[in-house]
C-alpha positions in Angstrom: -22.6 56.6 231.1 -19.1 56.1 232.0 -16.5 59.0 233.2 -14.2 59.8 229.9 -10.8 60.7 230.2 -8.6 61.8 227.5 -5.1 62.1 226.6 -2.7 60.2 224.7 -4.8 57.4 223.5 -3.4 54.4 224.6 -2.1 52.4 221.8 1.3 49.8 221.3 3.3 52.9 220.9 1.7 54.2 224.1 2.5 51.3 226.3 6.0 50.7 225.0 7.1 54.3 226.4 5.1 53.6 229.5 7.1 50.5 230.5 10.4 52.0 229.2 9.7 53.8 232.6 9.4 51.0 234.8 11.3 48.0 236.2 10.1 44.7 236.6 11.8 44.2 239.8 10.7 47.1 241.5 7.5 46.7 240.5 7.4 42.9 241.9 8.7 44.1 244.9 5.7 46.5 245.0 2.9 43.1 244.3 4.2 41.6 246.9 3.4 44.1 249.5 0.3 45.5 247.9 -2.7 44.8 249.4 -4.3 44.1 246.0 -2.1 41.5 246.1 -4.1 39.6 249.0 -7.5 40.5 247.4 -6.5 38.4 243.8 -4.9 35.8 245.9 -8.4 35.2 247.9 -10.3 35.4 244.7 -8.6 32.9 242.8 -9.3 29.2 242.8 -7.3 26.6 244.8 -5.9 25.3 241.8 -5.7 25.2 238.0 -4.3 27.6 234.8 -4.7 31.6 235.1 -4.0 33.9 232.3 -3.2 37.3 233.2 -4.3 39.0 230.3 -2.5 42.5 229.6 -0.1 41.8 231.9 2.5 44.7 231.0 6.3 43.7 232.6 4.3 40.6 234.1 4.4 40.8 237.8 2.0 39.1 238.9 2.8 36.3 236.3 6.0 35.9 237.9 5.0 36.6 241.4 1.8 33.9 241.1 4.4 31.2 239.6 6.9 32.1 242.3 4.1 31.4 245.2 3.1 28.1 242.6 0.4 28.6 240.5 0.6 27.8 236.6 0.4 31.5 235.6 0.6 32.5 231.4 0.6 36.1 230.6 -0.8 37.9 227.6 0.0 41.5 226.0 0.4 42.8 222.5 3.6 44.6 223.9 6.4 42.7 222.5 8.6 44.5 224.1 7.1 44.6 227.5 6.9 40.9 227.7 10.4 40.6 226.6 11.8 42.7 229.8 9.7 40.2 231.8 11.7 37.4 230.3 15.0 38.7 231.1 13.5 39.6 234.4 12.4 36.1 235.1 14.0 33.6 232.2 11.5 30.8 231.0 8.1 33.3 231.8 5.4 31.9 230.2 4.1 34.6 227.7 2.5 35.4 224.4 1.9 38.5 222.5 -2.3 38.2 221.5 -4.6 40.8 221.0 -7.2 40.2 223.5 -10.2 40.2 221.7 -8.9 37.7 219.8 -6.7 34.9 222.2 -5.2 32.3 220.3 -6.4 29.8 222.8 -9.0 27.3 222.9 -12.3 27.6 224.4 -12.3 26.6 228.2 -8.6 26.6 228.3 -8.3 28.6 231.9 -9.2 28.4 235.1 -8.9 32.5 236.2 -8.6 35.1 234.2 -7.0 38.2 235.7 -7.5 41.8 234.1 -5.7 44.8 235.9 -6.7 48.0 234.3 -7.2 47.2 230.7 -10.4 47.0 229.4 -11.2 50.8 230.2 -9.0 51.7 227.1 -10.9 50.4 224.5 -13.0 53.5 223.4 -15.7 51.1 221.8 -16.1 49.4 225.7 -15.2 46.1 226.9 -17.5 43.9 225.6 -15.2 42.0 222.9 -12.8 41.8 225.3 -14.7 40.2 228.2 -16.4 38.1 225.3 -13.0 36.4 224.6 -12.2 36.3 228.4 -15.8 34.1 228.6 -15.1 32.2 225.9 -10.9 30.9 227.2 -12.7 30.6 230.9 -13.6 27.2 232.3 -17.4 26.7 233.0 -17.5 28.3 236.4 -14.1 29.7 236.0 -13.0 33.2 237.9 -12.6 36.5 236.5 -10.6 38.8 238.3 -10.9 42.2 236.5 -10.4 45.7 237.7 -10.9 49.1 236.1 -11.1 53.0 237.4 -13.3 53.6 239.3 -16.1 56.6 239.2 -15.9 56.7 243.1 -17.8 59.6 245.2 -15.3 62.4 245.2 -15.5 61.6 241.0 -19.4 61.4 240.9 -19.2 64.8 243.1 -17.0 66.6 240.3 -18.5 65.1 237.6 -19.7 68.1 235.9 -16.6 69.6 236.1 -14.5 66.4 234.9 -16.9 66.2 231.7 -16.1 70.1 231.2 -12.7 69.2 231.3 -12.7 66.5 228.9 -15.2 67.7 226.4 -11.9 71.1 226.4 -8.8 68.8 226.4 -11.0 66.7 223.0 -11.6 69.7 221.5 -7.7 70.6 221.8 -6.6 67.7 220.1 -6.6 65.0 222.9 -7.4 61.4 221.9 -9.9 59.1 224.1 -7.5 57.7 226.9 -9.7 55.5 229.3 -13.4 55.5 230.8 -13.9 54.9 234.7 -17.3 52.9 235.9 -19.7 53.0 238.2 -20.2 49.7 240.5 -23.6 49.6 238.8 -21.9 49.4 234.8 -19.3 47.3 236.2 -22.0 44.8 236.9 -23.8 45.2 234.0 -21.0 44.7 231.6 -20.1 41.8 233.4 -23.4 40.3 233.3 -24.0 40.9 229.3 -21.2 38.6 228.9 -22.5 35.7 230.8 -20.3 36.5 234.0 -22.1 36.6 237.7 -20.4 39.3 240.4 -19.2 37.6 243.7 -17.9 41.0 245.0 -16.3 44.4 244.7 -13.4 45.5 245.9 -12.3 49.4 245.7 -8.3 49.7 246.1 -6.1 52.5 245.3 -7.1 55.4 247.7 -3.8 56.6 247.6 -3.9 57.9 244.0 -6.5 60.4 244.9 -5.2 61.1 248.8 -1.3 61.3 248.1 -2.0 65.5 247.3 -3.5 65.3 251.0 -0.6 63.2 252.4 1.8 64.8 251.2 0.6 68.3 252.7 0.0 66.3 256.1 3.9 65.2 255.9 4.9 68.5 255.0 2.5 70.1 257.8 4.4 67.3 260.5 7.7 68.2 259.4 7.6 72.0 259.4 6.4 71.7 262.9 9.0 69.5 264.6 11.7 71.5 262.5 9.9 74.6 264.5 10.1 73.1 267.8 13.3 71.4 267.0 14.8 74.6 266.2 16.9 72.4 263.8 17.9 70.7 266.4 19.5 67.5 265.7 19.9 64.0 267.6 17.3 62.9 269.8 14.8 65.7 268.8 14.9 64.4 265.1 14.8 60.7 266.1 11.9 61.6 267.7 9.8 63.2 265.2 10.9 60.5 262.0 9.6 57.7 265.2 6.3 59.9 264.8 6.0 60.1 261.3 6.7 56.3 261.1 4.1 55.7 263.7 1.9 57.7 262.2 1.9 55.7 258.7 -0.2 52.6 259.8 -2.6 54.8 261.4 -2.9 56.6 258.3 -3.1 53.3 256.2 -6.0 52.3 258.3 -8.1 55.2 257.8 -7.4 55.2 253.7 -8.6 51.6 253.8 -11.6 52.0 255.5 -15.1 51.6 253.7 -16.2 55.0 253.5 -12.9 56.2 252.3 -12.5 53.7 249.5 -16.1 54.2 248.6 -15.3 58.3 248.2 -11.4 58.0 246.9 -10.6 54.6 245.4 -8.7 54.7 242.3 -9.8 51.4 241.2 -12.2 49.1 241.9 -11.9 45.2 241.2 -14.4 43.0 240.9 -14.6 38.8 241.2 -17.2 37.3 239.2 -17.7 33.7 237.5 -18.6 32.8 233.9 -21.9 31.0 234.4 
């Protein structure tokens, strides 16, 4: 069974206030560094239509037409997808509910997901039923979800304790976070067949740690330093900067996004 989280249940209301919070530009800015950026880019085919379905302020939408791929992008925010307009005039976008696309069978070529079919407290099935049905024989799907990592699996006891308290206080189903193993399996009732997984995120679950490692390196040149100021201080932000790749290298690594990914993506094909 999947890992059940709840909160505020994630309706239109929901997602309205959470983009009201965001910016479309900063939050380009941020694709075109990420390395999930890279991942989606490998994963897609060399050519033809993607829908980005539940694509919120519509990043990637605009960030995949910008690099020239014919890129349409689906939510049943109105308003989200009318900041991504203004943000990028002439956007191709649609408000659909995505168990239902008003599309026509084998319309697309890719069909990209980022964290969306985890909120639907009945599971994903209609939704990756619809995604089968607008995909292209031998079209890609691109999906990700949360991801019940190690560290999760670890604390699942106390997790469920948690959830079965914040439910019984009122709290609405939020999301669900899989396994590799029901990740496949949903995937495969559906018609689809996994290529590969790809666990991203790590810094969701390790920024706690960071953060005390920063505040750790910074107490202790600020003791040596004796607040000193000039070369002393240039000398310990050059270490905290070279430190940073180091530290990027080590959250990437296998074992680490097998223990602490947030999310995990997975590439299939509809058969």
């Amino acid at each position: 069974m999947p890992l059940t989280y709840y909160s505020r249940a994630a309706t239109q209301d929901f997602w309205s206030d959470h983009w009201a919070d965001q910016d479309v530009d900063g939050l380009l800015e941020v694709a075109r560094s990420s390395p999930l950026t890279g991942i989606i880019e490998a994963a897609l085919p060399p050519a033809g239509r993607i829908l980005e379905a539940g694509c919120g302020l519509g990043q990637y939408v605009i960030l995949m037409r910008e690099r020239g791929r014919a890129a349409t992008g689906a939510d049943w925010s109105l308003e989200a997808l009318e900041r991504c307009r203004a943000a990028a005039p002439g956007t191709p976008l649609a408000v659909m509910d995505l168990g239902q696309l008003a599309v026509r069978s084998g319309a697309f070529d890719a069909y990209v997901s980022l964290g969306v079919v985890e909120h639907d407290p009945a599971g994903p099935a209609r939704i990756l039923a619809e995604a089968a049905r607008v995909l292209a024989p031998g079209g890609r799907l691109i999906l990700s979800v949360p991801y019940w990592n190690g560290l999760r699996k670890l604390g699942a006891r106390h997790l469920n304790r948690q959830g079965r308290r914040l439910r019984a206080s009122g709290c609405q189903f939020y999301q669900f976070a899989y396994s590799r193993r029901e990740v496949r399996g949903f995937l495969e009732a559906q018609g689809f067949r996994v290529l590969s997984f790809h666990p991203y995120d790590p810094a969701r679950m390790l920024r706690p740690a960071l953060r005390w490692i920063g505040r750790a390196a910074r107490d202790g040149a600020a003791r040596r330093g004796a607040g000193e100021q000039g070369p002393g201080a240039e000398r310990a932000a050059g270490a905290r900067r070279g430190l940073a790749p180091a530290l990027r290298r080590i959250a990437y690594s296998d074992l680490v996004l097998r223990m602490c990914a947030h999310m995990i993506l997975a590439v299939a094909e509809r058969r």
